[in-house]
N, C-alpha and C positions, 0 to 999 in steps of 0.2 A: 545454636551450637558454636557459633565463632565465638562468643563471648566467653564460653568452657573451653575451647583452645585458645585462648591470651592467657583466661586464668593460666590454662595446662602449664605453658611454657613459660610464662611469669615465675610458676612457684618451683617449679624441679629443681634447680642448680642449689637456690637460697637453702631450700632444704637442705640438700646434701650434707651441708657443710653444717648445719644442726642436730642431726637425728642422732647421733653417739650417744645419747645418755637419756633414762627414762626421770635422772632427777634434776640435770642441767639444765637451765632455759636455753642458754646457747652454744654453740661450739665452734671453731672456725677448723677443727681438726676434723677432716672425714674418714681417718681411719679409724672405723668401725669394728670392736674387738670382742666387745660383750652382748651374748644375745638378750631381745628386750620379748616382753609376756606381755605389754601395756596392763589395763585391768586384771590381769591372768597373774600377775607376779604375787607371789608368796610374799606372805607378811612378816615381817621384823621391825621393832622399837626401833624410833629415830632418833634417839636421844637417852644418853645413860640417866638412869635416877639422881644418881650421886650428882649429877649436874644442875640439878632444877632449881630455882631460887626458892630460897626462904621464905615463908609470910611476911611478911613487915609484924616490928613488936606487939605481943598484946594477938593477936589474931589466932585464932583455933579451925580447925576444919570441922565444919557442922553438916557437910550435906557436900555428895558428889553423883554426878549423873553422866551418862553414857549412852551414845548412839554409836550403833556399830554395826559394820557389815558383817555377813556370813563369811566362813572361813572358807580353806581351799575346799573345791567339790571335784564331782566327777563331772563329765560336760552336760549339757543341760537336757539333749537331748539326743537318740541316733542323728546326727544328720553330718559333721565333719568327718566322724568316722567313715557312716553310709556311703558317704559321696566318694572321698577320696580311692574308697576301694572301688567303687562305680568303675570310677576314670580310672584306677588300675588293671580291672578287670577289660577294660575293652581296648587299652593298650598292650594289654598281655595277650590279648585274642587276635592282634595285628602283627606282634611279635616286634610288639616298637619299647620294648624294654630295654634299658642301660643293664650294664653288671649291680650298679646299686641300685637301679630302678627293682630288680627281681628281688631283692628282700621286701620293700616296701610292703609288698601285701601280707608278708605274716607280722611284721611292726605291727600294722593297722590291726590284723585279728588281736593280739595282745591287747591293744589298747580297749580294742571291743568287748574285750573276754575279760578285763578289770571291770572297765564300766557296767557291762551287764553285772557282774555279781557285785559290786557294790549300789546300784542301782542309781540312774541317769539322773541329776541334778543334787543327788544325796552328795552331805559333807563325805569329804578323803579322811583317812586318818589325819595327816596332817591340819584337817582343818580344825576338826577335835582339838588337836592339841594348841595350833592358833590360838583360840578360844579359853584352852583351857589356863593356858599359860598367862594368856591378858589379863584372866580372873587372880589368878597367883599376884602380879605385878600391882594392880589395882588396889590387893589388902594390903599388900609389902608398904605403897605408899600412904598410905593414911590409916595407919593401924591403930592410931587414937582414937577415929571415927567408928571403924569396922573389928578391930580385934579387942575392942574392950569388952567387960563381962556385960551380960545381956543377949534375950534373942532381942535381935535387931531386925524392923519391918523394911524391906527392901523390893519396891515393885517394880516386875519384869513384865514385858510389854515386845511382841514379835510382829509383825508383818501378817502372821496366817498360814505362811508356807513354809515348806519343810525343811530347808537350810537353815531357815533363819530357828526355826525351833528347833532344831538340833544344836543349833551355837548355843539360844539359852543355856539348853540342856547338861550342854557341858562346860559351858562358862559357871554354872551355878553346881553343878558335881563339883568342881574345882575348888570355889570360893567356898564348899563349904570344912574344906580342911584346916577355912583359917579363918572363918566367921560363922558365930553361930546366929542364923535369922530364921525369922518366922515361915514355914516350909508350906501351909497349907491354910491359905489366905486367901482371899477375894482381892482383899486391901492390898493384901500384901503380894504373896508369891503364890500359885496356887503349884502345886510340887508337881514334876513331870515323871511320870512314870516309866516312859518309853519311849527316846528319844525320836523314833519312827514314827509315834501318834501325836500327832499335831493338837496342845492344848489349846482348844479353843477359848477358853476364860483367859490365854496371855494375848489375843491376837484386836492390835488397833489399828486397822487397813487405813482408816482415812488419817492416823499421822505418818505410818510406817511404809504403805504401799497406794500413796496416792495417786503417783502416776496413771491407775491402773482402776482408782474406786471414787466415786461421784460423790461428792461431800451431801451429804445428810444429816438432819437433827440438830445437834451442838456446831457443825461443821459445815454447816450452811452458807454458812459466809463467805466459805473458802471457793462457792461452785464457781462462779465468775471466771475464777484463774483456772479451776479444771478444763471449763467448756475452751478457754483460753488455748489452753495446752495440747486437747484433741484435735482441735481446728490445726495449728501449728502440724502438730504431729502427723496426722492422718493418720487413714485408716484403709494398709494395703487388700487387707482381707475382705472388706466389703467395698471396696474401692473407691477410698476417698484418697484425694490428692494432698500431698505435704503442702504447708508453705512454697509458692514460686521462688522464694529467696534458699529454701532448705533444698526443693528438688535441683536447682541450681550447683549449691556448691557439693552437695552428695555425689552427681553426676559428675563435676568436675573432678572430684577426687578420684575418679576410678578413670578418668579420662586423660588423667596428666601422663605423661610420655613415659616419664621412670616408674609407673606400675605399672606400664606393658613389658617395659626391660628385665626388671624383678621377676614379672611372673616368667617367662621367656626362659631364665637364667635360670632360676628354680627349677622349673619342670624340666630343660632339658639335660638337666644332671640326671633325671630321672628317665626319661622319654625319649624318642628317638623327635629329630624338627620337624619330622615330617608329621608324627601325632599332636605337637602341640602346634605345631599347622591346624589339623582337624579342628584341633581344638578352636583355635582363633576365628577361623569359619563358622563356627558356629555348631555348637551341640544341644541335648536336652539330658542331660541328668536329673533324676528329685527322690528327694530322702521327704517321708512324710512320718510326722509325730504319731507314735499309734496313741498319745496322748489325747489332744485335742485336734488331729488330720490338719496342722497346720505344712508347709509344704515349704522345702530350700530347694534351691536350684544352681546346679551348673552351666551356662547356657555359652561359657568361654574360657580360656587362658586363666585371665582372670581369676570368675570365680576358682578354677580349682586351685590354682595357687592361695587363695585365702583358706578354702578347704584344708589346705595341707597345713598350712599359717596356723589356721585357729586349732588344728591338731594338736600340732607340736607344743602349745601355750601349755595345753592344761596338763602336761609331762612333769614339771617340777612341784604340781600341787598334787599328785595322786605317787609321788617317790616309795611311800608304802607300801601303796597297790604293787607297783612295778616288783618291788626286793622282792614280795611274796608269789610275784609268777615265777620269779628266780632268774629272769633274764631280762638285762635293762632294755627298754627303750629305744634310748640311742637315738631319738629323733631328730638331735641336730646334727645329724650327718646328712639330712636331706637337706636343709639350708644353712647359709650364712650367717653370722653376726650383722652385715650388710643388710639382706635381705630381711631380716627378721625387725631390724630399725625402721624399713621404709612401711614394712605390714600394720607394724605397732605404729606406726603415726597414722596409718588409712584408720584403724582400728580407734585411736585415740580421736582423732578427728569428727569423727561418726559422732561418738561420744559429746565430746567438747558441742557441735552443735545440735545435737537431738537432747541431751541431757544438763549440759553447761554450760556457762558463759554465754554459745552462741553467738548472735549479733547485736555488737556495738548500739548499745542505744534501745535495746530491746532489751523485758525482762519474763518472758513468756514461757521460757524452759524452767525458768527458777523461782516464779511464783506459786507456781504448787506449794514448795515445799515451807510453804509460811503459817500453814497448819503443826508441823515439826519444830519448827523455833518458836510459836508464840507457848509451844508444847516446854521448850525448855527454860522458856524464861517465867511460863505459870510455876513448874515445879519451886522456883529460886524465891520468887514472887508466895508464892502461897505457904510453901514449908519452912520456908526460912524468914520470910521479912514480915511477914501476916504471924508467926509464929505456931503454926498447926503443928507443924513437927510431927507428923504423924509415919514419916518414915524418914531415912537416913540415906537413900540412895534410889534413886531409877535408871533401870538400865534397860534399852531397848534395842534391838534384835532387827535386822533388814537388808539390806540390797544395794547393790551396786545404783543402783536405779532411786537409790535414798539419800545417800550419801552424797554421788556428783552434783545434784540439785542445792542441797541443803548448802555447801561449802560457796556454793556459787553464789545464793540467795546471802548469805552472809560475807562474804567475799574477802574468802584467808587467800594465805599465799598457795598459790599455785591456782587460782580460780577467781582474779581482777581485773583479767580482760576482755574483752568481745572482740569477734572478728569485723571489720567492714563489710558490708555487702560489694559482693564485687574481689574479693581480696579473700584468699585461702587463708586460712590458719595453717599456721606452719613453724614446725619446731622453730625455726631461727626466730618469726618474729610475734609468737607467745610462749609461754611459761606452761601450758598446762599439758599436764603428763598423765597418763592414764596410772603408771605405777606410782607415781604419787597421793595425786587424786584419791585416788580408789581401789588400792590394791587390795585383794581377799585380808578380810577382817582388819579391813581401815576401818578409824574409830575418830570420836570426838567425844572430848569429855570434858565436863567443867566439875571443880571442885571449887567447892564454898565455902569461906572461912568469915569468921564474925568476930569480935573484940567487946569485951565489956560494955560498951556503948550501942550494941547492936548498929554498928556499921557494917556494911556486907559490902567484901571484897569477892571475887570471879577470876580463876585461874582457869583458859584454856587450854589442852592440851589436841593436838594434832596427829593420830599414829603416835602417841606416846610423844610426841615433841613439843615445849612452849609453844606459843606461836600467837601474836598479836591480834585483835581484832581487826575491824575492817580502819581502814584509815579514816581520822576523826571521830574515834575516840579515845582518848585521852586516858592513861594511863594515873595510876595513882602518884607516880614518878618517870622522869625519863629513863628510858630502859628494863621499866618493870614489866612483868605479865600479869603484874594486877590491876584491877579494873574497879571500880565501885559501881555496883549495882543500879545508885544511881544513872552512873553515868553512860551505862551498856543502855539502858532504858531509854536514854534520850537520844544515845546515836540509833538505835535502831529499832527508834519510834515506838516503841513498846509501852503502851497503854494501859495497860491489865492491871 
């Protein structure tokens, strides 16, 4: 434990003066103005179209492809809602409520009473329209590929699970007001009738949801880096231990001095000191999934202040829900901009090393997902440069849990660095951002263009934004975001 009080007190201050911003790497400014969602934030294009560079002469768009996460949803399961009213409930039972502590519990029912009727991990409206909107932008730019005459074969590909095949759903309701393709296909698309029924003819777990599924058959290759990632990961529910290095800095992060201040500050806007006293002492709250009886727990300060944290996040992704109870929210009137920065960095932190980057020198969190890029560099590889041509675009459908890996294993901007062992990751001194990273229905997408000579050029885009490959590989020119196909293959070993 001495070692997670050096980190503690090592990384507090440094922070501080970083956490302002979910797109900044750094800041030396600590007043804190805008509240941050890390992962949780709502999606918007990072880059106008009219901005995007040109092909180089001679080059056509023959093929573009898509990975993208699910849109806004409702939370994933009862258990931030459950909890926080827990701890409301036995604070109002003490009569250790503030004047704004005593709203809090009908906030919470509201927010219960959305999520129950739009049903716990399902897309928000909002996220519908996320989805549906990227589908609009996607034909908008490449209508010589997608809106010319012809049904066109375009194969969709989900995760399994029901966020992600509801984005299909209405990524593809969308796209088809402006592209006519083949609706009921094996090959191609096979049509979704119901956004709430999960097609199972779209769902490839071992590209889309590896984290989670043991590479078999074609995918075999890939077990190595699974069993890799479980070991890493553990496995709290039958009780395997994380990485020495991961239990380390997790536990430091909840250890560092300024999350006890935050939580502190937070709850007793709400709480009288002497409840979040109790609380500090030690309590037993649990919300369990009537899903699969997996089990969260309050056992401090702390936890409920994240409790209340990861509340307030999924507010500006269910806006919809809210207008149609008829009475906002308003859940940042229980925390700060302040407060909501230093959560979003515990929050992104997590992330960063259970799912990204990670540590310096290790590549265990991001070898999974080399199942998904040799996935994207087959399609370029096989439909484009082999000349099968057998479709004109792939777009596939998944998770927060797809995306942070994938970016890492390829290593764009905002996802180039590891943390030390020994050494927190901390806004000031990385780059990576959970609302960056991965915010509801972040995407990656390459677009394919070829020239009379069949040379194949690769344009990435980012959440809608250019954005370079990993450094060392070389550009078709300096300052372009084109790439030859070649030369993508060779920086990143691509064999196929």
């Amino acid at each position: 434990m001495n070692r997670i009080t050096t980190l503690s007190a090592a990384v507090t201050l440094a922070l501080l003066a970083g956490c302002n911003s979910s797109d900044d790497s750094t800041s030396s400014d600590s007043t804190i103005t805008e509240y941050q969602y890390s992962t949780k934030a709502v999606y918007s294009p990072q880059q106008e179209a009219a901005t995007y560079q040109a092909a180089p002469a001679g080059f056509e768009p023959v093929y573009t492809e898509l990975v993208a996460r699910h849109g806004s949803r409702a939370l994933s399961s009862p258990k931030y809602d459950v909890l926080t009213k827990l701890v409301w409930e036995a604070a109002a039972a003490q009569g250790a409520l503030t004047e704004l502590g005593q709203t809090l519990g009908h906030k919470v029912d509201l927010v219960t009473a959305a999520n129950e009727a739009l049903g716990y991990g399902l897309l928000s409206q909002l996220g519908k329209e996320e989805h549906a909107n990227l589908a609009t932008r996607l034909a908008d730019r490449l209508p010589g590929l997608l809106e010319n005459s012809g049904s066109h074969c375009i194969k969709v590909e989900t995760s399994g699970k029901d966020r992600a095949n509801e984005s299909a759903y209405y990524f593809m309701q969308s796209l088809a007001a402006k592209v006519d393709y083949v609706s009921d296909s094996d090959s191609c698309y096979v049509t979704q009738d119901d956004p709430s029924e999960i097609t199972k003819a779209l769902a490839n777990k071992y590209e889309l949801y590896f984290h989670k599924t043991e590479p078999k058959g074609d995918y075999a290759q890939y077990l190595p880096a699974f069993e890799a990632y479980q070991t890493f990961i553990g496995d709290e529910d039958n009780g395997v231990d994380p990485a020495p290095e991961l239990t380390e800095a997790l536990e430091a992060l909840k250890a560092l001095p300024q999350t006890k201040v935050m939580a502190r500050q937070m709850l007793e806007r709400i709480y009288s000191k002497a409840f979040v006293d109790y609380l500090a002492n030690g309590v037993e709250f649990v919300a369990v999934n009537p899903e699969d009886g997996g089990k969260t727990y309050v056992h401090d300060e702390v936890d409920a202040a994240l409790m209340l944290y990861n509340l307030f996040i999924i507010g500006p992704g269910m806006v919809r829900e809210a207008e149609a109870e008829g009475e906002a929210w308003n859940l940042e009137q229980y925390l700060t901009p302040e407060e909501s920065a230093w959560f979003s960095y515990l929050s992104d932190a997590e992330d960063f090393y259970e799912k990204g980057p990670s540590f310096a020198g290790s590549t265990v969190t991001y070898d999974i997902a080399q199942a998904l890029l040799d996935g994207l560099f087959n399609e370029v590889q096989t439909q484009v440069v082999e000349g099968e041509g057998a479709r004109v675009a792939k777009l596939r459908f998944a998770h927060a849990e797809t995306i942070i890996p994938l970016v890492a294993l390829m290593q764009l901007e905002g996802s180039r660095q590891g943390a030390e062992v020994g050494t927190l990751m901390t806004q000031e001194n990385n780059e990576w951002r959970g609302g960056w990273v991965s915010p509801y229905a972040a995407n990656i997408q390459w677009d394919v263009y070829e020239n009379a000579d069949k040379q194949v050029l690769v344009k990435m885009l980012y959440n809608e934004k250019e954005v370079a490959f990993k450094e060392g590989c070389e550009p078709v020119s300096a300052g372009s975001f084109f790439y030859d196909f070649t030369e993508l293959k060779r920086c990143y070993a691509y064999a196929g």
